[in-house]
C-alpha positions as CSV (number, residue, x, y, z in Angstrom):
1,X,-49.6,-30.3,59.7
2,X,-46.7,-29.4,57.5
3,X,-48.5,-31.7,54.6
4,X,-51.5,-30.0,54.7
5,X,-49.1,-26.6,54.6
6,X,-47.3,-28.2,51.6
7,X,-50.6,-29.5,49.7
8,X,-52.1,-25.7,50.1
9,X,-49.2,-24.5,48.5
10,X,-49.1,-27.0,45.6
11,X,-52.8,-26.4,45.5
12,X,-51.8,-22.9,44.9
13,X,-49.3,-24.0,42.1
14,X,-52.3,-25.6,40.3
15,X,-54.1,-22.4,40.5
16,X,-51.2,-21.2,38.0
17,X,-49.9,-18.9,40.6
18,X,-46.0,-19.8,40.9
19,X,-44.3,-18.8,43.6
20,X,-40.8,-19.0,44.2
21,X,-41.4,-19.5,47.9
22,X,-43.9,-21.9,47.2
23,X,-41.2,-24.1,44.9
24,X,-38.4,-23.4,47.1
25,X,-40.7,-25.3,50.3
26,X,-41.9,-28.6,48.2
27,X,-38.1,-28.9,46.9
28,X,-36.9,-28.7,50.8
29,X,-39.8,-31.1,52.0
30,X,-38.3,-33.3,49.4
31,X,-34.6,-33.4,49.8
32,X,-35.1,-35.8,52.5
33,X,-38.4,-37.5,51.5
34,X,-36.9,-37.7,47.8
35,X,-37.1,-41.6,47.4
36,X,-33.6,-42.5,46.0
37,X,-34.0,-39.1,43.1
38,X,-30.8,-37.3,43.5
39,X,-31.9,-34.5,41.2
40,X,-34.7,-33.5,44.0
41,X,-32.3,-33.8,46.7
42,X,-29.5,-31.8,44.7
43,X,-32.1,-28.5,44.0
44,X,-32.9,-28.5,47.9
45,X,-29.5,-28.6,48.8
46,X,-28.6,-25.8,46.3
47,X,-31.9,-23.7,47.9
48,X,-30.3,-24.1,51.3
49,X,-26.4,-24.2,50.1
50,X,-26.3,-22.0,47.6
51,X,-23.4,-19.8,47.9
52,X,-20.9,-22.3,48.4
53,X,-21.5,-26.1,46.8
54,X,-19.0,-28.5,47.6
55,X,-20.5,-32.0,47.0
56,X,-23.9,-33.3,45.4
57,X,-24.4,-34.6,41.5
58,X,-23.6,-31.0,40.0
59,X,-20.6,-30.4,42.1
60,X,-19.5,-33.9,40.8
61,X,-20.1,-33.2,37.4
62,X,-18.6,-29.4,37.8
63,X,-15.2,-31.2,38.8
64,X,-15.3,-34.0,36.7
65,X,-15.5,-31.6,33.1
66,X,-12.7,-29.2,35.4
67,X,-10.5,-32.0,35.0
68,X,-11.2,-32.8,31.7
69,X,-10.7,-29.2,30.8
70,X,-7.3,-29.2,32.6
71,X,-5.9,-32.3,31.0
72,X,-7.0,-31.1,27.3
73,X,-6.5,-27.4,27.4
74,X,-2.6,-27.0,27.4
75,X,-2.3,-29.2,24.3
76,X,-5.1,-27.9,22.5
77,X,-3.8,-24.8,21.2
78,X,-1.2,-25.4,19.8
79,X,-2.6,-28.8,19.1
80,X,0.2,-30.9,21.0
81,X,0.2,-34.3,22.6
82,X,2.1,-34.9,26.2
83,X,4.8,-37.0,25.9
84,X,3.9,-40.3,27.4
85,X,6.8,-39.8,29.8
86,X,5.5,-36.7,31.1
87,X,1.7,-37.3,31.8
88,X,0.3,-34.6,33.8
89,X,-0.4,-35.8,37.2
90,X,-4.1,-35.7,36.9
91,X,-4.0,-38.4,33.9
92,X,-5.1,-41.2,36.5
93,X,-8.2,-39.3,37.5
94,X,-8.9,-38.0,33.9
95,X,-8.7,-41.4,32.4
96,X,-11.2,-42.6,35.4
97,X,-13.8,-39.4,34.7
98,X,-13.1,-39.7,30.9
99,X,-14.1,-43.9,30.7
100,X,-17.7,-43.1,32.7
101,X,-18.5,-40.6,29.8
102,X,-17.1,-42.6,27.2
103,X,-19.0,-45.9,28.4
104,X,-22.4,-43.5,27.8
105,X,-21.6,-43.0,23.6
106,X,-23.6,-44.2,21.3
107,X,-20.9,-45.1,19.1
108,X,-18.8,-47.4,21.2
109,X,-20.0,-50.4,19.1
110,X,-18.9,-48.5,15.8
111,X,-15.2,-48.0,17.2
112,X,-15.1,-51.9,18.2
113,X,-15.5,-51.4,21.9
114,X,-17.9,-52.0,24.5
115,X,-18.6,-50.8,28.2
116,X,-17.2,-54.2,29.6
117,X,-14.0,-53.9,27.1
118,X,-13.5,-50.4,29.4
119,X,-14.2,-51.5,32.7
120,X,-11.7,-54.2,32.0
121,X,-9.0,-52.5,30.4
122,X,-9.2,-48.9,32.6
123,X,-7.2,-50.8,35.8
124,X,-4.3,-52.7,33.0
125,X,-4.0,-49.2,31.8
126,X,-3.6,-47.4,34.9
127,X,-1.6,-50.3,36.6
128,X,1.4,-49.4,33.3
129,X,1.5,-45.7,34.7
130,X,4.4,-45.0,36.7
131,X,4.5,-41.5,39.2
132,X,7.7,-39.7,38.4
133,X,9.4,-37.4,41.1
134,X,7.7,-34.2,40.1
135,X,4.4,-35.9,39.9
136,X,4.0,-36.4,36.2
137,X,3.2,-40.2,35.0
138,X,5.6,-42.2,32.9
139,X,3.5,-44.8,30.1
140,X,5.1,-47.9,30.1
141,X,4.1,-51.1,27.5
142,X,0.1,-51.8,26.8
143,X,-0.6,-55.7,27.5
144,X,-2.8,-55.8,24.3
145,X,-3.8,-53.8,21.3
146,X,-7.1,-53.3,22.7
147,X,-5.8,-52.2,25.5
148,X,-3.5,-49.0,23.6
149,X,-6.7,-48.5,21.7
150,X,-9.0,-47.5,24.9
151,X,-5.5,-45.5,26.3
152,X,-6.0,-43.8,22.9
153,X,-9.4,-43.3,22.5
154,X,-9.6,-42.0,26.4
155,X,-6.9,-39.3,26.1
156,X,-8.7,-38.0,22.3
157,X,-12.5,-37.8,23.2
158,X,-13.7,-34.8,24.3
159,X,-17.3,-35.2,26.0
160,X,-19.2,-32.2,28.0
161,X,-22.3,-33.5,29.5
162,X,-25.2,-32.2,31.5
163,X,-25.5,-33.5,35.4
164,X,-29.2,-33.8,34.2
165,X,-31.8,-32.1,32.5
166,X,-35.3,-30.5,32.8
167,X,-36.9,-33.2,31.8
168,X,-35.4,-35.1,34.2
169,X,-35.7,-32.6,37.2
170,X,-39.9,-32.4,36.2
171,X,-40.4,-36.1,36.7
172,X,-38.6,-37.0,39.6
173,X,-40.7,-33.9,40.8
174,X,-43.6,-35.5,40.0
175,X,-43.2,-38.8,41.3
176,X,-42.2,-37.6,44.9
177,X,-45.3,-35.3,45.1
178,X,-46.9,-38.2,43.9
179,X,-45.4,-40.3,46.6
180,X,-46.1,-38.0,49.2
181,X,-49.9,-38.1,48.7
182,X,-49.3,-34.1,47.7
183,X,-51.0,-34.2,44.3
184,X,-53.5,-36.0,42.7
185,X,-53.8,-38.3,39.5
186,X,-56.5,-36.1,37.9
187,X,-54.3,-33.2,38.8
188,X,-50.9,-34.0,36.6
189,X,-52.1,-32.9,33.4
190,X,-52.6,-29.3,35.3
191,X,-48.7,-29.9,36.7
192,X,-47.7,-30.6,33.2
193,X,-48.3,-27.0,32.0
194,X,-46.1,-25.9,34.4
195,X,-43.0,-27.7,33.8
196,X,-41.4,-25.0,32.2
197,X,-42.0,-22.6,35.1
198,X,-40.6,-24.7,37.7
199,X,-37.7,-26.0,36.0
200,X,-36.8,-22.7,34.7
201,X,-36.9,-22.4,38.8
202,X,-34.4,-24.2,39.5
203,X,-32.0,-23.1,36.3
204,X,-32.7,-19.4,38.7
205,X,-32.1,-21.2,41.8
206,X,-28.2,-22.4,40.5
207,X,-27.7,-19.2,38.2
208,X,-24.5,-17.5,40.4
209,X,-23.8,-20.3,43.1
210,X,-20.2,-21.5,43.6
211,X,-19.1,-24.6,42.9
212,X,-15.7,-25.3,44.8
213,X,-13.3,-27.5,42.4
214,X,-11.0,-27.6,44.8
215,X,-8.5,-25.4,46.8
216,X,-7.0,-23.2,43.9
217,X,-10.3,-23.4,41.5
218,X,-14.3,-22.3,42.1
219,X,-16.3,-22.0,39.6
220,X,-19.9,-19.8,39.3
221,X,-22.5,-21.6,37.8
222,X,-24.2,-18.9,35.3
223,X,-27.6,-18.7,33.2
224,X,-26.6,-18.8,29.3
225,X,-29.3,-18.5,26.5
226,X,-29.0,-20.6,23.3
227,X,-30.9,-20.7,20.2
228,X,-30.1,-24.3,20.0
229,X,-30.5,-25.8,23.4
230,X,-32.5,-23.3,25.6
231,X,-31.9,-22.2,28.9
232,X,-28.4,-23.2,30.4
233,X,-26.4,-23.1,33.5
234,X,-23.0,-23.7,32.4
235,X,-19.8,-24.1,33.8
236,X,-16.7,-22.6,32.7
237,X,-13.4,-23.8,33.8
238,X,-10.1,-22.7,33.7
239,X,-7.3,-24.7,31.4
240,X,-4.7,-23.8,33.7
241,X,-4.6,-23.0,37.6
242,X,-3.8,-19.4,38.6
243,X,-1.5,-17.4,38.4
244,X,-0.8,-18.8,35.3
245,X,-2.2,-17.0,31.9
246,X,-5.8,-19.3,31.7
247,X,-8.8,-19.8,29.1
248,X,-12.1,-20.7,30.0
249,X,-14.5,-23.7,28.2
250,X,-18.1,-23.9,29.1
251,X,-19.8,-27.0,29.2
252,X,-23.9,-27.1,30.4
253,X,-24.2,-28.7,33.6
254,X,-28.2,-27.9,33.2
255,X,-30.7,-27.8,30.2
256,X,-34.0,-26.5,30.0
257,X,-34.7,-27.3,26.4
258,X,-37.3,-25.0,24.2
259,X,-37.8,-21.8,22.3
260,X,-36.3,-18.8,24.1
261,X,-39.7,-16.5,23.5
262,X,-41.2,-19.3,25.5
263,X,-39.0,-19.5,28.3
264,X,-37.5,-16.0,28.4
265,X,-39.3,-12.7,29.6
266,X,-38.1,-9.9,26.5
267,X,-36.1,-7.9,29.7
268,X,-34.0,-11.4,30.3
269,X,-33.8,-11.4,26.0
270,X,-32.6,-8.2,25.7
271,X,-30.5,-8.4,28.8
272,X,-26.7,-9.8,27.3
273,X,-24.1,-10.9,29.7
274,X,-26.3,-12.3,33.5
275,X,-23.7,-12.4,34.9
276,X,-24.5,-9.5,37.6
277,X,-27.9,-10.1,37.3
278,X,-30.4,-12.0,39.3
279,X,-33.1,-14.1,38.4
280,X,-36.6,-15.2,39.1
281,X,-39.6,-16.8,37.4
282,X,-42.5,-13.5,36.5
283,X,-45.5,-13.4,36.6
284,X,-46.2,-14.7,33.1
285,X,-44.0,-17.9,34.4
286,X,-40.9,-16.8,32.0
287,X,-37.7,-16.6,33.3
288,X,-37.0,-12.9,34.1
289,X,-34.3,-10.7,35.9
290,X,-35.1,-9.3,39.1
């Protein structure tokens, strides 16, 4: 019975009537019929969890560009390396969060390196780090030049990246209606159109939830515009830990990619900072403010 619920409401999707309370039931249906698709069984948890998020792919990614923020923003201005005997002491888990987004460049092969050369060299290099009393990391001796070249490539590249994207969120979508016997082949070309409204859904589902970073550091999720990129839900994260004096970097933790007049409503355009506002998909399937 609760199929044949869930197929009248994506029958009512087809129609072109979106409904957030139509969206908000497939995605919950799916978090636990979701085939292995993390992305589908992230946006349900956010639907149910929303205020606070402690775990799930976002949450990961939300930490993992923290850290990365932490260990580069007290050098970066001025522009000042640590000394290698006084490491912070979250080098060890920057240098692990830092090699999974380096292993994913393109250019790897152009710098002489390759995913393996990482995966092999990432436990020599941690394995020379000694702790010091006040928790800092001493740098003792590389075993190779390759070796001090992935230490130095590590602790220079600077690499924000999405925990997925629109694109991304629409198929999995798709294949676990699909799965679920809750649409039909002759009906995906109709679903198609609506990609933008339901994954501009899901950028109003995360817009203002909390991701906890840990027990000093949360971090709201919020709705930016950009000419460039689309709709975003970025993350911004402090460079220091209160109560000292911090900064803030952004980084997209969610894309919706496309022209602004055709995902926007001209209220959410005209509408500047979001962060006190709320948001929802209108009637003309744009992304709007309450």
């Amino acid at each position: 019975m609760i199929e044949i619920g869930l197929r009248k409401r994506v029958e009512r999707l087809l129609s072109g009537l979106v409904r957030p309370d139509d969206l908000n039931h497939l995605f919950l249906f799916a978090r636990d019929k979701n085939d292995g698709r993390q992305t589908i069984r992230e946006i349900g948890d956010f639907i149910a969890h929303r205020d606070e998020r402690n775990k799930g792919i976002v949450t990961d990614s939300v930490r993992e560009w923290a850290t990365i923020v932490a260990f580069f923003g007290p050098t970066f201005s001025p522009r000042q390396p640590y000394p290698w005997n006084k490491l912070p002491s979250l080098t060890p888990d920057f240098l692990r969060v830092n090699a999974s987004r380096v292993k994913a460049q393109s250019d790897l092969k152009s710098k002489g390196l390759s995913r393996r050369d990482i995966d092999h060299a990432l436990p020599r290099i941690l394995n020379t780090m000694s702790r010091n009393q006040d928790g800092t990391y001493t740098l003792g001796s590389f075993s190779s030049e390759k070796d001090e070249s992935i230490f130095d490539y590590l602790v220079s590249a600077f690499i924000p990246r999405s925990a997925f994207d629109g694109d991304k969120l629409f198929e999995d979508f798709c294949v676990v209606l699909k799965s679920r016997s809750l649409i039909k082949r002759e009906e995906m070309d109709t679903l198609k159109t609506l990609r933008n409204a339901i994954t501009l859904h899901v950028a109003a589902i995360m817009h203002n939830s909390v991701i906890i970073v840990n027990k000093h550091v949360s971090i709201t999720l919020r709705v930016s515009l950009s000419k460039d990129e689309g709709v975003t839900v970025m993350a911004a994260a402090p460079t220091r830990e209160p109560p000292k004096k911090v900064t803030f970097w952004a980084s997209p933790m969610y894309v919706v990619t496309g022209r602004l007049e055709e995902l926007c409503s001209n209220a959410l355009l005209a509408a500047g900072k979001l962060d006190a506002a709320e948001l929802e998909i209108g009637p003309d399937n744009k992304l709007t403010i309450i």
